[in-house]
N, C-alpha and C positions, 0 to 999 in steps of 0.2 A: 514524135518531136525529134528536129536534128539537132545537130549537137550546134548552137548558134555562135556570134561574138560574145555575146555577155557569159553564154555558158562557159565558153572557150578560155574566157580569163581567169573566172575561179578554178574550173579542170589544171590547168597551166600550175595557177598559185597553189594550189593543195598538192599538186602532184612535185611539188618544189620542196614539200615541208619534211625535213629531217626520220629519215627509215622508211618511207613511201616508196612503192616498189610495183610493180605491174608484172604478170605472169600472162602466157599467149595459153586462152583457153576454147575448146572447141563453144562455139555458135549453139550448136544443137548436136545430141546425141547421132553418131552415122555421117557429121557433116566437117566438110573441108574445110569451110571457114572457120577463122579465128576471131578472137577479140581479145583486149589487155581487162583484165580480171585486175584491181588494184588489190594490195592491203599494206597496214601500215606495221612494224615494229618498233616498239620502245622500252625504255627499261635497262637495267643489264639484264645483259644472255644468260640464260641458265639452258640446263640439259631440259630440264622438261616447262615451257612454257606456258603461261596461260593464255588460250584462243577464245575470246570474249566476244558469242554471238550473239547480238541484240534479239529485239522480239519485234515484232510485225507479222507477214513481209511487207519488205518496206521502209524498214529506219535504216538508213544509212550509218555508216562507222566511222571514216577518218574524219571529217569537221565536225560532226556532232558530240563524238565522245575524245574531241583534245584537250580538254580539261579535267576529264576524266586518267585517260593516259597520264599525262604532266603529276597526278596525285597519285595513282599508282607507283609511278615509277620514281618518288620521289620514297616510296614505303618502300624498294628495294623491289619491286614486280617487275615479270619479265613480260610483253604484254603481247598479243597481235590482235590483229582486228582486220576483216575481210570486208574489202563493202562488196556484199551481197549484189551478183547477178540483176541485170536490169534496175538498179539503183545507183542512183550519183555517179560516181567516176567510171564505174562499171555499167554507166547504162548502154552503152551504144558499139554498135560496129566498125570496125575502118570506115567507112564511108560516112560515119558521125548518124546514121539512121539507127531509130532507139531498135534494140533486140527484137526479135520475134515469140510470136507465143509459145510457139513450140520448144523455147531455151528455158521457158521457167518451168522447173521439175526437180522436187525436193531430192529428188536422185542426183541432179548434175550441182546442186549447191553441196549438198557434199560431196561430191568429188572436186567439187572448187578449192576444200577447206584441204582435202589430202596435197594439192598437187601446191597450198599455199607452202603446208608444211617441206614440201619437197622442196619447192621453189629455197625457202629459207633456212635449208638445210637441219633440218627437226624429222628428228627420228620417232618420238614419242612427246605429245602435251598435253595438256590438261586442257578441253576443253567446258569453257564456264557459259551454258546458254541460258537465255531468259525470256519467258514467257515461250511464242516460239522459236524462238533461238535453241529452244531444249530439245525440240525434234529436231533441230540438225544437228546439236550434239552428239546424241542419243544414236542417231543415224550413221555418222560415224565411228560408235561403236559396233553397231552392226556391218556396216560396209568394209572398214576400215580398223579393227579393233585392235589389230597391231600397233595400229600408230597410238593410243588412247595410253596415257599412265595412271590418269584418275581424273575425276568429275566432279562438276558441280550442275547441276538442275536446279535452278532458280525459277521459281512460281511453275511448276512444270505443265506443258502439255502430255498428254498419253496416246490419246485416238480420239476417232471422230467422235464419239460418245461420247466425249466431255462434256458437250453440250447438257445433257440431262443433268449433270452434276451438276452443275455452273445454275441449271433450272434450279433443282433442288435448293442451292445453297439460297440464292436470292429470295425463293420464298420462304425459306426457314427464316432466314435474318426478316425481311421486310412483312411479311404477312403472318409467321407464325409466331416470331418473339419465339426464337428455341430458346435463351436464354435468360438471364435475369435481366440482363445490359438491353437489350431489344424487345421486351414483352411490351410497356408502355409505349414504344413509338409504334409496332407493328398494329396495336389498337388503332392511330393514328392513320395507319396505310390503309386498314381495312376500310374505315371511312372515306377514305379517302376515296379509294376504291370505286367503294359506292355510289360514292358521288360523282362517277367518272371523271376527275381530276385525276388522278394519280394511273396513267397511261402509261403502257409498256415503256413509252421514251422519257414519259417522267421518273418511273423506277429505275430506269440504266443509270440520270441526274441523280437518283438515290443510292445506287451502288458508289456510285464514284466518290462521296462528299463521305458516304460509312468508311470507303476506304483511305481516305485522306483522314477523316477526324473523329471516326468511331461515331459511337451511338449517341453519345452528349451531341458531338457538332449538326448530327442530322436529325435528334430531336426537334431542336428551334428550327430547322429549317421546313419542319414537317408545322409548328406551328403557325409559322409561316402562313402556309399555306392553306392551313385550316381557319384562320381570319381572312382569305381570300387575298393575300399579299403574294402576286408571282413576281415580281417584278428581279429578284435576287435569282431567281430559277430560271426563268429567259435569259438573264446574263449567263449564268451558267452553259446552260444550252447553247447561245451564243460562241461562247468559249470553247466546245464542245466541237461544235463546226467549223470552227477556224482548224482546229490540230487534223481536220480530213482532207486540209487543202492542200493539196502537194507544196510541198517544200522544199525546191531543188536539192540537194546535196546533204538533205537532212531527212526529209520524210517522203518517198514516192512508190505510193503502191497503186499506180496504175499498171503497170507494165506486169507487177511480180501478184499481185493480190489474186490470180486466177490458181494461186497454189494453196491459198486457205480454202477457197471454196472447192476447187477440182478434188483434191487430195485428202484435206485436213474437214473438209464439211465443218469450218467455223459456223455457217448460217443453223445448219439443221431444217429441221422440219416442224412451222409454229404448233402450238398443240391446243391455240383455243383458249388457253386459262388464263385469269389474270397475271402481270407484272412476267410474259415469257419473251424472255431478253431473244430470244428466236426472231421477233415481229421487228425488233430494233435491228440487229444484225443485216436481217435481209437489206433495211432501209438503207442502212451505212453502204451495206457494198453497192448498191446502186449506186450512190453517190459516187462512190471514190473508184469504180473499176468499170461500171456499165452495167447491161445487162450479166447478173450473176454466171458462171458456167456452173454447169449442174454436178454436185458430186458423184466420181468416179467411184476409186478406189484407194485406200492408205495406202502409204508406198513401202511401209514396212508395219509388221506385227509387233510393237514395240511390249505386249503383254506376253510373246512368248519368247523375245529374245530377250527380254530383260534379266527374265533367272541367270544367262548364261555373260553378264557383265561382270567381270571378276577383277575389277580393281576399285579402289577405294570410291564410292562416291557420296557428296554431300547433295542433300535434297532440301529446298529450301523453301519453306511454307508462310507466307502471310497470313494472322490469323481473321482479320478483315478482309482477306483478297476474296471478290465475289465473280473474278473475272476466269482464276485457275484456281479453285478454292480448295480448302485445304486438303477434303477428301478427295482428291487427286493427288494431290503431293503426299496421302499416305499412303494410297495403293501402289504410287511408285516406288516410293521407300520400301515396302512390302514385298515388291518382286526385286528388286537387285539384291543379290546377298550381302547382310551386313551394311546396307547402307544408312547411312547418320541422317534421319531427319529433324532437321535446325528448325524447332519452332520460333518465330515471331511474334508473338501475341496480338502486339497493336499498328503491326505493320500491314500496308495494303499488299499490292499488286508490285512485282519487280521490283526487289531490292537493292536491286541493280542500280534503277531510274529513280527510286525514291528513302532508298537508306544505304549509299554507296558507301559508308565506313562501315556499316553490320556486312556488307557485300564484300569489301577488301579484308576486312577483317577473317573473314571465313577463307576467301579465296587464300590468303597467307597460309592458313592454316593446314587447308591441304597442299599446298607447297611444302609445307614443311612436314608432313607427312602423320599431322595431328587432329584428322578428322573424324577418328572415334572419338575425342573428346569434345568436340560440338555442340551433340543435343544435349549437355551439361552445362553450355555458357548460353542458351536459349536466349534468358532472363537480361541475362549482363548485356549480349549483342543488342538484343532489343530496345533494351536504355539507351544506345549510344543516339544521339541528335539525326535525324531523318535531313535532308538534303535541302539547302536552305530556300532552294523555291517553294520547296514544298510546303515547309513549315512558314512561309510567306504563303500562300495560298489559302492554307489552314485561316492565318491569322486573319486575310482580307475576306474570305467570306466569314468567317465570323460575327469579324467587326461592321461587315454591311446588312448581318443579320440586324444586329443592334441596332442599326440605324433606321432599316425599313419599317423594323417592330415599333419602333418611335415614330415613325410618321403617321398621323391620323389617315384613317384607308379613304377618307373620302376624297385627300389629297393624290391618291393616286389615280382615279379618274378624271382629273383636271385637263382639259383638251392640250394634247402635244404632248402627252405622257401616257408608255406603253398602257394597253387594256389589260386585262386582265384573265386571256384563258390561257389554258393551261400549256404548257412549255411542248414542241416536239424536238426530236433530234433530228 
């Protein structure tokens, strides 16, 4: 894609918007060309700032999170934000032709982030990644660990084996009931199961709604399903598929998405057994990048550089998140020394994306250089009000639970009203 008219005006307008700034950074590793790498500044300046890497690859930073910045910077935060390599403002060449493949390499996005700080005259900051935004944190501690003052990892990535964890946690929640909160609906999946209703891309539809509204919200939804009522689960799914459609200037992993699979092995390798988020993965990246590229190699041993991270950092765990679940964010707490793992109880997936005042609240805190005191306010962060979409979201599938449960099922094989199998992603 080149860079068009229509594209041309928003680039133009965003690149007009107050601390926006562009750096000339190499094309590809070895190579002559250049391109303008944006990122944005807000806040007052402090000595040690906070570099706020979103999660994808793929989401973009300056228009998507300037309502984010605007609240930040209103709590006294000093902020930057890079839009990543081959996304939104940064996607394209002098010639406006989108990047090459050979430019996406979790190696050259952090040296984007070092030469941001250069650019912006920062000597040392705190960089705060989410989901995987924490591998290029984290990478910049490794590449770069002079510039690093302290950390935050928010829902954290580790290595390619994540995947087994992430397997793990989903069948523990959805099929084994590990706990008292999930035992009766995992009954419910088993059946489900069995009944071949409840398909790898239905359970992903069941991670997502546990991590929005816990085990209560995805009980009735599992009821649902068990009187043969999809119709609230296809919308779901629906909704699902809309967020994989590139979104100019906000979400585009076409271009960059060859770095979860080449590098990061997001897909893995399916293993056969029911509800393994592996069979959905693959699906997705077909979708949104093409034919998968086969995993390489990590581009960094983050289980063995991790012991030798020596400044403050906070680890930040959703106790819901089925996506980088908890036992990941404690093996990495585990190898950095001394680091503060922030439990959330009834928080999902990026705290970032869906509890930004338990998110700012922390990021303050190691600002202010009080991050051993953390995993002691868990409780209190966790109470604070999750992000009003969200808890709009919560509230509308709820209340369309209630509504479908009310309608007699016979009404919903009425001609010109969805059938009834079961939901794919």
């Amino acid at each position: 894609m080149t860079l068009n008219a229509r594209r041309r005006r928003v680039h133009d307008k965003l690149a007009a918007l107050p601390g926006v700034r562009s750096v000339r950074r190499p094309v590809a590793p070895d190579s002559d060309e250049r391109f303008d790498l944006f990122y944005v500044r807000s806040g007052p300046q402090s000595e040690h700032p906070l570099v706020i890497i979103p999660g994808g690859p793929g989401v973009a930073s300056i228009q998507l999170y300037k309502g984010f910045r605007r609240r930040a910077a209103a709590r006294g935060l000093d902020v930057i934000m890079m839009e990543h390599r081959g996304v939104g403002m940064s996607r394209h060449d002098d010639s406006g032709a989108d990047l090459p493949p050979e430019s996406m390499t979790v190696g050259q996005v952090v040296d984007d982030v070092a030469a941001v700080l250069d650019d912006a005259g920062v000597a040392t900051a705190i960089p705060y990644g989410t989901s995987y935004g924490t591998y290029i944190a984290a990478g910049l501690g490794v590449r770069h660990r002079d510039r690093v003052h302290a950390m935050v990892l928010d829902s954290p990535v580790l290595s390619a084996s994540d995947i087994e964890a992430v397997r793990a946690a989903v069948r523990g929640v959805l099929l084994d009931g590990a706990d008292s909160d999930t035992s009766d609906l995992a009954a419910k999946v088993r059946r489900l199961v069995d009944d071949g209703v409840m398909t790898p891309a239905a359970g992903q539809i069941a991670t997502v709604i546990y991590g929005f509204g816990g085990a209560e919200l995805l009980d009735r939804q599992l009821d649902l399903l068990l009187s043969g009522r999809t119709l609230l689960w296809r919308a779901i799914d629906q909704i699902g598929k809309l967020t994989l459609r590139k979104a100019p200037y906000r979400n585009e992993v076409d271009l960059v998405g060859r770095i979860a699979f080449r590098e990061l092995d997001y897909v893995g390798e399916p293993d056969g057994l029911p509800l393994d988020p592996s069979e959905v993965l693959q699906e997705m990246a077909q979708q949104i990048a093409g034919p998968t590229p086969a995993f390489e190699a990590e581009p960094y041993d983050l289980v063995a550089e991790m012991p030798r991270f020596d400044w403050s950092t906070a680890v930040i765990s959703g106790g819901r998140d089925l996506t980088t679940p908890p036992a990941v964010a404690e093996r990495v707490a585990s190898l950095i020394p001394d680091a503060a793992l922030v439990r959330l109880p009834t928080a999902g997936h990026s705290a970032l994306d869906t509890r930004e005042r338990a998110a700012m609240e922390i990021a303050k805190a190691v600002t202010q250089g009080e991050t051993a005191e953390l995993p002691a306010r868990g409780d209190e962060l966790d109470a604070l009000p999750g992000n009003p979409a969200v808890r709009l979201l919560v509230s509308a599938v709820a209340a369309a639970a209630a509504i479908e449960g009310a309608v007699p099922k016979s009404l919903a094989d009425l001609p010109g009203l969805p059938g009834r199998s079961a939901p794919t992603a």
